[in-house]
N, C-alpha and C positions, 0 to 999 in steps of 0.2 A: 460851728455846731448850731442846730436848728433847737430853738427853746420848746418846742412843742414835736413829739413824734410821731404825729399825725397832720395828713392833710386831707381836706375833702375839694375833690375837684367837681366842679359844677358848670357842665355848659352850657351857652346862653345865646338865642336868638331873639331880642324882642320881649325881653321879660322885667323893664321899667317898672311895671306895677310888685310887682314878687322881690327884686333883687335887693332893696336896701333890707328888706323883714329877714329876708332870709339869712342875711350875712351878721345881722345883729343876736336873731333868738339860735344860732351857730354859737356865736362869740359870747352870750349869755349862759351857755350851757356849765355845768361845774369843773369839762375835763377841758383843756386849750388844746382847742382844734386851730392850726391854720389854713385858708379856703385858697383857693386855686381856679380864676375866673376863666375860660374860654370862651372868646366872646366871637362871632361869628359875623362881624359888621355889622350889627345889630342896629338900624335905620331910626328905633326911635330912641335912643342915649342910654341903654342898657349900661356901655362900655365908660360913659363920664360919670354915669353916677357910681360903680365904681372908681373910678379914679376918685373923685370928690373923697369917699370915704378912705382912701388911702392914701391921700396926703393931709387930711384934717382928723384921723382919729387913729386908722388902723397901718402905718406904715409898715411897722414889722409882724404881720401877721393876716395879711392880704393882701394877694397879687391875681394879677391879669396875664393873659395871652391874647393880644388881639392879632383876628386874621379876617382875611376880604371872603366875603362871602360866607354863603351857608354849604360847608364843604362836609357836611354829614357829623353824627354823634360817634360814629367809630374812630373818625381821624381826629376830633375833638378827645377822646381819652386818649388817645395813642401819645399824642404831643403833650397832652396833662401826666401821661405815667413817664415820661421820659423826661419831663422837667423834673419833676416828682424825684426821678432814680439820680438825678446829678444831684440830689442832695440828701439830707441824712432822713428824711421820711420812714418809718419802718412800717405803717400803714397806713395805705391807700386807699382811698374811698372814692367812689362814687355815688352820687346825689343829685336828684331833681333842682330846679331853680322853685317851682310850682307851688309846693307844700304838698305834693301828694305823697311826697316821703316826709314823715315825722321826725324832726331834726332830734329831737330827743332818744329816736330809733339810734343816733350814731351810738349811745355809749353802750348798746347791748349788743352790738356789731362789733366794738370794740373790747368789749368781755370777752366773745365768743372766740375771738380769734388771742387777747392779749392774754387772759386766765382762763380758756378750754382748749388751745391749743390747737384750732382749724388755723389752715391759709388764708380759707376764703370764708368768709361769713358773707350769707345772701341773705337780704330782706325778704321774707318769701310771702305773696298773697294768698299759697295755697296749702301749706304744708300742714295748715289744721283746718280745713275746709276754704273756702273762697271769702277774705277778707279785704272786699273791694265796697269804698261809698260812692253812690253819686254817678256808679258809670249807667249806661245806656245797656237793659241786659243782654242786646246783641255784641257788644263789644266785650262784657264779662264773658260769655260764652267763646270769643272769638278766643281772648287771652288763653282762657284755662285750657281747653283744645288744643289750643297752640303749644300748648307745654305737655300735653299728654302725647302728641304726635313727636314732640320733640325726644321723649321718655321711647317711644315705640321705638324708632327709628335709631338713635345714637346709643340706646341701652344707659343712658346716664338716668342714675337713682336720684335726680331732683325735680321737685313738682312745679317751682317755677324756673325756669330756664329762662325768662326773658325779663324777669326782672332787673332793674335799672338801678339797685338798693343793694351797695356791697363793699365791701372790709377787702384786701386783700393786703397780705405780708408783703414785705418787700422780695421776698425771696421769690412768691410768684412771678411777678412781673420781672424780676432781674433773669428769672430763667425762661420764660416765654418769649418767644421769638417775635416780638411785635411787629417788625418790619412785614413779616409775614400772615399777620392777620387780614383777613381780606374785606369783609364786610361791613358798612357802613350804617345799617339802622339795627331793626331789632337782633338781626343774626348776629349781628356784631356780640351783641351779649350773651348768645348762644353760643358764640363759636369763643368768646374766651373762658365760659364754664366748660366748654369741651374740651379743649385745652389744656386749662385746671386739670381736669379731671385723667385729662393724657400722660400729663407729666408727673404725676402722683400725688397729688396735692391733697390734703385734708378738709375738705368742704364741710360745712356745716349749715342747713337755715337755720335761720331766724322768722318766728311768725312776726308778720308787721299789719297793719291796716292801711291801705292804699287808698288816700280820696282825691277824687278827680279836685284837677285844678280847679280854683274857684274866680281867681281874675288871670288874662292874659289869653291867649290861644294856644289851642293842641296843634304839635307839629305833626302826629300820626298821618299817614298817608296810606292810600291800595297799595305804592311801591313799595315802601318798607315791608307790609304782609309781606309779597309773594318775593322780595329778597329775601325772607327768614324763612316759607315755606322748600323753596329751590334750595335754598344755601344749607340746610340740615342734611338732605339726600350727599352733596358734597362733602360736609363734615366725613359724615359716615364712609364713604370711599374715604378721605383720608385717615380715617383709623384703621384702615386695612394696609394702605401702601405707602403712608408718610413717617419717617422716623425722628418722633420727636425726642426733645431731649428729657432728662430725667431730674427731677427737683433735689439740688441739692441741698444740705441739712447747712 
């Protein structure tokens, strides 16, 4: 039996600078989270220095997953929610390495879903206006668009859809068909709130303030956009001709 029932999985390419703060002001927080590394052969020691801290401080309460290459942030939670479900986890998170999500954001994620009684709690940049610091305003513009097109198109009631910042029960993920997820960057995170939202899940946001990373590099790329732009039109046929299953209580 797992001493904490919660985990936060956090993937990681190259983010030495960010990864010991982050795993510390995590483990500093008042609720005990355990972290859930996916590390992606990360070239500049990403993947030792956690090791480092989990055989000199944090053994029972951070672990790793290392894999060769950078095989995408879709297939990086897929193997995080399914290590996750082999053990007693009841919720799931997902979280930047970056700081641009606010680790202290975890415990109102964790209200949201553990005493309001959503599946899925989302960080949301938009649900009380656009709470984004530090981005380039062509890129604020790009996101928030990006989540109105995705409102248009799939009919799902939430204003960020691509957000990276989220809570989910265990029950989601045990009844989501993951092997069948398909997308690898932002649609990824679209297509498991569509998903959610397929199966009957209780969604709720959460406003959060989103600040661009301040050391390391942005993985964003053109191909991730026009994966999530293509891959919402797909979503949409399959809400017409796929039968997903149904969230059980």
């Amino acid at each position: 039996m797992n001493d904490a029932d919660s985990i936060v999985i956090i993937p990681t390419y190259n983010e030495k600078e960010n990864m010991e703060k982050i795993i510390r002001v995590v483990f500093a927080l008042p609720k005990h989270f355990h972290i859930l590394v996916i590390d992606d052969g990360s070239p500049d020691g990403t993947a030792g220095i956690v090791h480092r801290l989990m055989d000199t401080e944090f053994s029972d309460r951070l672990f790793i997953i290392e894999r060769t290459g950078k095989q995408g942030l879709g297939t990086a939670y897929i193997a995080g929610f399914k290590w996750a479900l082999e053990r007693d986890y009841e919720y799931i998170f997902e979280m930047d390495a970056d700081f641009s999500h606010n680790p202290n954001d975890l415990l109102r994620l964790y209200a949201a879903c553990h005493e309001e009684g959503a599946d899925v709690a989302i960080g949301s940049r938009y649900v009380t206006g656009v709470n984004v610091v530090n981005w380039p305003m062509g890129r604020v513009l790009m996101s928030y668009f990006a989540s109105k097109y995705v409102q248009l198109v799939t009919g799902l009631n939430i204003h960020d859809t691509t957000a990276g910042f989220v809570c989910y029960r265990r029950r989601v993920l045990h009844t989501v068909e993951l092997d069948k997820i398909r997308f690898k960057g932002y649609a990824f995170q679209i297509e498991m709130k569509f998903t959610a939202h397929t199966i009957g899940a209780k969604i709720k946001e959460v406003s959060v303030v989103f600040v661009n990373r301040r050391e390391g590099t942005s993985k964003m790329s053109g191909g991730i956009f026009s994966e999530a732009f293509f891959g919402v039109m797909r979503l949409r046929w399959d809400g017409w001709f796929r039968k997903y299953p149904s969230l059980q209580s």
